[in-house]
C-alpha positions in Angstrom: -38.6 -5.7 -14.1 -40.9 -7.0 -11.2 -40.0 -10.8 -12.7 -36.5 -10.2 -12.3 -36.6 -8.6 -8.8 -39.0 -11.5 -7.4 -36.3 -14.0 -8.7 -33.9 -11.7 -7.1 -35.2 -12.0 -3.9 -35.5 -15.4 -4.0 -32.4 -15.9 -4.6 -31.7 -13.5 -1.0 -33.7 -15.8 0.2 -31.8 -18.9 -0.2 -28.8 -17.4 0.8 -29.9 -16.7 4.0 -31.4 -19.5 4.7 -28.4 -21.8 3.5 -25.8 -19.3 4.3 -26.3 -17.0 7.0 -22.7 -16.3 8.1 -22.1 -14.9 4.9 -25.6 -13.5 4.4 -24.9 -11.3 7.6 -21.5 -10.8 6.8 -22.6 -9.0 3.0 -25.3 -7.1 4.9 -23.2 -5.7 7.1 -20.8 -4.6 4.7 -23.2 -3.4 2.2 -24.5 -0.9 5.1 -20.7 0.2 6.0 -20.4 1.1 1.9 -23.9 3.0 2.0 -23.3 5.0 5.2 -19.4 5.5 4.3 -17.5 3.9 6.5 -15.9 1.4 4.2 -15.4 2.0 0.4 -15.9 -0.8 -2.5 -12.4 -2.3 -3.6 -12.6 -2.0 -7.0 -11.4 -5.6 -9.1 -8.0 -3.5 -10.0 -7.1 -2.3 -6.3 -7.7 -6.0 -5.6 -5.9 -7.2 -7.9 -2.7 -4.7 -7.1 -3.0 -5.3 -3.3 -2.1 -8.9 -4.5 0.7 -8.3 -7.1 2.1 -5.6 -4.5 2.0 -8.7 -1.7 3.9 -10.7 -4.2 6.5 -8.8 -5.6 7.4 -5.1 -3.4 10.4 -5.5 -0.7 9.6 -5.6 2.4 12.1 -2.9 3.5 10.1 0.1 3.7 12.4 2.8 2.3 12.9 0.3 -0.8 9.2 -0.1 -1.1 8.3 3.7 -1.0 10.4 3.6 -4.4 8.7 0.6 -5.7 5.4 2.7 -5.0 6.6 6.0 -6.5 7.5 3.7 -9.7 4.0 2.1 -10.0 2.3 5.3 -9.7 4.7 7.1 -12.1 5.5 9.7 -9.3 9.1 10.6 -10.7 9.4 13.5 -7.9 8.8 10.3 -4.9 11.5 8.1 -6.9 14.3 10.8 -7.3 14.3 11.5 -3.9 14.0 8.4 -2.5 16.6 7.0 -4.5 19.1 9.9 -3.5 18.2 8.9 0.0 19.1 5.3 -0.2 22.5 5.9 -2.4 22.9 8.6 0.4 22.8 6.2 3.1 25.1 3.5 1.3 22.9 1.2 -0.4 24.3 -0.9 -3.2 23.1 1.0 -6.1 22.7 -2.2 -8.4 20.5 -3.4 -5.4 18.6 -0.2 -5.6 17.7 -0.9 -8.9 17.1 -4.5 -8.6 15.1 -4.1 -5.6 13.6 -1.1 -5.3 13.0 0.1 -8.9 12.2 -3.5 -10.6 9.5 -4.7 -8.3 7.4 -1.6 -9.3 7.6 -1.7 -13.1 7.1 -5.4 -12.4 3.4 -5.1 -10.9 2.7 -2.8 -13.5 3.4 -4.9 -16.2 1.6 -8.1 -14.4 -1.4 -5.3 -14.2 -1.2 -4.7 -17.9 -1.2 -8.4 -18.6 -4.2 -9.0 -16.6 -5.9 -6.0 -18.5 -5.9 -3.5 -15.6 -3.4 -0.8 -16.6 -3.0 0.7 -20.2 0.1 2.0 -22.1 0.5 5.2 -20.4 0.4 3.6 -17.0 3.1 1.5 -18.4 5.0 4.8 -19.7 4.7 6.7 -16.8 6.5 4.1 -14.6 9.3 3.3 -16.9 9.7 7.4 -16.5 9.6 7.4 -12.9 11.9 4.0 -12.7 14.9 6.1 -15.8 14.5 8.8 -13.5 15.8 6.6 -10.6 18.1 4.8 -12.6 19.6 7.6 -13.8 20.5 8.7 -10.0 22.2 4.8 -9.8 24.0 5.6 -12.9 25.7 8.2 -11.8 27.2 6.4 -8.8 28.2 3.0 -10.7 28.0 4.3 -14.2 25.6 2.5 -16.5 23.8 -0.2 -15.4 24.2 -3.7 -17.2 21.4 -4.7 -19.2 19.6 -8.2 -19.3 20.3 -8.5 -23.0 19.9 -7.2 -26.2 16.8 -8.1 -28.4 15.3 -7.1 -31.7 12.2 -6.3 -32.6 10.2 -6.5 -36.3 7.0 -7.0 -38.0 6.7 -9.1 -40.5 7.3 -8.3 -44.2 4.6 -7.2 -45.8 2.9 -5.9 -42.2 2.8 -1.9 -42.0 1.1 -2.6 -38.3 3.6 -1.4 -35.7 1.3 -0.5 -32.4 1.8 -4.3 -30.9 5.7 -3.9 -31.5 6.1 -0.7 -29.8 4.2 -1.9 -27.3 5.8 -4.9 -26.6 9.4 -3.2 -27.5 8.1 -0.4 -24.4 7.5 -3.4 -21.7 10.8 -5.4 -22.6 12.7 -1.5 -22.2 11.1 -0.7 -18.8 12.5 -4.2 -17.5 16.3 -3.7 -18.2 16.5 -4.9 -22.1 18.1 -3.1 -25.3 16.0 -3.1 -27.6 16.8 -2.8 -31.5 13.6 -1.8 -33.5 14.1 -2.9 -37.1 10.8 -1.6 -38.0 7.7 -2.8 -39.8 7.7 -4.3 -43.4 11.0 -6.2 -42.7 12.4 -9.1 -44.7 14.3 -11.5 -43.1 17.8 -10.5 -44.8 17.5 -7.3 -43.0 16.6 -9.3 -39.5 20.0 -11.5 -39.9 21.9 -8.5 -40.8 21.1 -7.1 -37.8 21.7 -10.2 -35.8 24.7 -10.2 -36.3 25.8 -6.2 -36.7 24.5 -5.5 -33.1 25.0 -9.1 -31.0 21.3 -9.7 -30.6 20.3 -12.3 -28.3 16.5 -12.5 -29.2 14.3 -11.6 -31.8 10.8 -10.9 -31.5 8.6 -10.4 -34.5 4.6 -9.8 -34.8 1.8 -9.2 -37.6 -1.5 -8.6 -37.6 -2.6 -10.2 -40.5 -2.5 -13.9 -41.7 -1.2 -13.4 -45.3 2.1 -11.8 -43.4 3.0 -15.1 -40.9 5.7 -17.0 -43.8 7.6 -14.0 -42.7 7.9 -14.9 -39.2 8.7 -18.6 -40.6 11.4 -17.3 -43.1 13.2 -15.3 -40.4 13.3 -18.0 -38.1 14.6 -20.6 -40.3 17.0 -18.4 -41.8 18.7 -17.7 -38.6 19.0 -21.0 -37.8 20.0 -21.9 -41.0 22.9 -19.0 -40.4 23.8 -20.6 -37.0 23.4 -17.8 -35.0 22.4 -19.3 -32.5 19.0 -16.9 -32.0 15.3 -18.1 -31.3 12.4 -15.8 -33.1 9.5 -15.0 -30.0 6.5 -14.6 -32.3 3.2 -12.9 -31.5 0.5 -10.9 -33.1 -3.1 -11.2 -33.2 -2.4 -13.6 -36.3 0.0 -15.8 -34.2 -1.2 -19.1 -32.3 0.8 -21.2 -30.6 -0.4 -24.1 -33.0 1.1 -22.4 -36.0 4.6 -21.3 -34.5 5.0 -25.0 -33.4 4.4 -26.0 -37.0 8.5 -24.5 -37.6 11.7 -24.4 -35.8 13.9 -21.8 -34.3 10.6 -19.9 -32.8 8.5 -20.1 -29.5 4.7 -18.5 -29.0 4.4 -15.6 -26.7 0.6 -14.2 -25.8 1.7 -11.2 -23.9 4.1 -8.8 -23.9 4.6 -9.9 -20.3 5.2 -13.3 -21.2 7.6 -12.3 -24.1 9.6 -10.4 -20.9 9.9 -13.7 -18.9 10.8 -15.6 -22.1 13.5 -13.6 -22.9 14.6 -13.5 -19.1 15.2 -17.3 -19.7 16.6 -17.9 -23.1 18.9 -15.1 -22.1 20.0 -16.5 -19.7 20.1 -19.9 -21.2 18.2 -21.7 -18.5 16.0 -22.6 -21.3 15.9 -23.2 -24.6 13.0 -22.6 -27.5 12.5 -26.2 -27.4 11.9 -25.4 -23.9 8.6 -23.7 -24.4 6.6 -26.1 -26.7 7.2 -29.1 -23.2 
C-alpha cells in the first residue's frame, strides 16, 4: 500500500506543478464535496443532464410532463397533461412534444447502460397514462407503424424480444409478438394477415441464425416488400450482411430509429450496410 500511495502522490505532484489551474480547481471542489456544500454528480446524472439538454422542450409546462415521464411519476403526467388539453394545446403535440421526449431520454439512458427495464416500464406507464388523457380528446393516436417480433426457430430465448418489443411500444409502434421457436412460414403468414411493416427477429445461440436467414429471404422471395432487423447476442453485423432483405441492429434503441426510417421509407435496408 505505501508503494501505491508514494506513486500516488507523485502523480499530485505533477499535476500541480504542470497544471495548477486545474490542480486548485479539484482541490477546491474536493473540499466543497467533504464539507457538503456541493454533492458528487454521479456518471448517470451526467449523463441525463445531457440527454435532457438534447431532447426535453423548452416550454416549461411541456417539460414538467417530459420529467414526470422519465421518472415514471404517472400522478405528475395525468395532471399535467389535463392541464395543457385544458388550456387548448394540440393534443397530438402533447404527445409528440411533451410525452416523447421523456420516454426518449430513457431509452438513450438504457442504451448507454444507465437505466434498466423497469425504469424503461415505469415510463411507458407514466407516458399510456398521459396518452390516454390525449385519447380521449382526438380519439386514438396514430401509430408510427406496425412491426413483428420473433426468435428464431429452434430459439426458446424470449428476454431480448420482450425487451426490445417493450422499447419499440413505449415509442408509438404496434407491435405483433409471434413468439419464440418460430419458422419462417408462420413469420410470412403474419406479414401479410396483419400489414406489418417490419420484422425484427433475435436468437441467442449460433446453431438458431439460418432462421433469421430463411425468414428474410423468404419474404423477399414473397415480395412483400418487408426488411428482417436482426439482433441477438449471436448476431453480428458481419453475418447479417452475408444475406439480403435484413439489416444489423445492436440496440434496442437503435432497432427504434431503424424502424423510424424504413417506415418511413427515408431509407432502405440497403441503406444500413453504406
Amino acid at each position: 500500500m505505501p508503494f501505491h500511495m508514494d506513486i500516488m502522490m507523485q502523480n499530485v505532484e505533477k499535476m500541480r506543478n504542470d497544471d495548477p489551474v486545474r490542480f486548485n480547481k479539484l482541490v477546491k471542489e474536493g473540499m466543497a464535496i467533504e464539507l457538503g456544500i456541493i454533492s458528487p454528480i454521479s456518471k448517470k446524472e451526467k449523463n441525463a443532464e445531457k440527454l435532457i439538454a438534447e431532447f426535453f422542450p423548452t416550454d416549461p409546462k411541456y417539460r414538467e410532463v417530459s420529467q414526470g415521464v422519465l421518472d415514471g411519476k404517472r400522478k405528475i403526467v395525468e395532471p399535467a397533461v389535463k392541464a395543457l388539453i385544458e388550456a387548448g394545446k394540440d393534443p397530438v403535440d402533447v404527445v409528440t412534444n411533451a410525452l416523447m421526449p421523456g420516454i426518449q431520454v430513457q431509452c438513450e439512458m438504457y442504451d448507454l447502460g444507465l437505466s434498466f427495464v423497469p425504469e424503461i416500464l415505469m415510463s411507458n406507464d407514466a407516458m399510456q397514462a398521459g396518452i390516454k388523457i390525449c385519447q380521449e380528446k382526438i380519439g386514438n393516436v396514430p401509430s408510427k407503424g406496425v412491426i413483428a417480433s420473433f426468435v428464431a426457430e429452434g430459439d426458446l430465448h424470449d428476454i431480448g424480444k420482450n425487451i426490445c418489443a417493450a422499447i419499440l411500444k413505449a415509442n408509438g409502434f404496434t407491435v405483433i409478438d409471434i413468439g419464440r421457436d418460430v419458422p419462417k412460414d408462420k413469420v410470412l403468414e403474419v406479414v401479410k394477415e396483419k400489414k406489418v411493416q417490419l420484422v425484427c427477429g433475435s436468437t441467442l445461440m449460433s446453431t438458431t441464425k439460418p432462421g433469421l436467414v430463411d425468414t428474410a429471404l423468404l419474404l423477399e422471395l414473397e415480395k412483400t416488400g418487408v426488411p428482417v432487423a436482426c439482433g441477438g447476442a449471436a448476431v453480428s453485423r458481419a453475418f447479417v450482411d452475408t444475406f439480403r432483405n435484413a439489416l444489423y441492429t445492436k440496440s434496442p434503441l437503435e432497432t427504434v430509429h431503424a424502424a423510424t426510417d424504413l417506415i418511413a421509407g427515408t431509407k432502405h435496408w440497403e441503406d444500413f450496410r453504406k
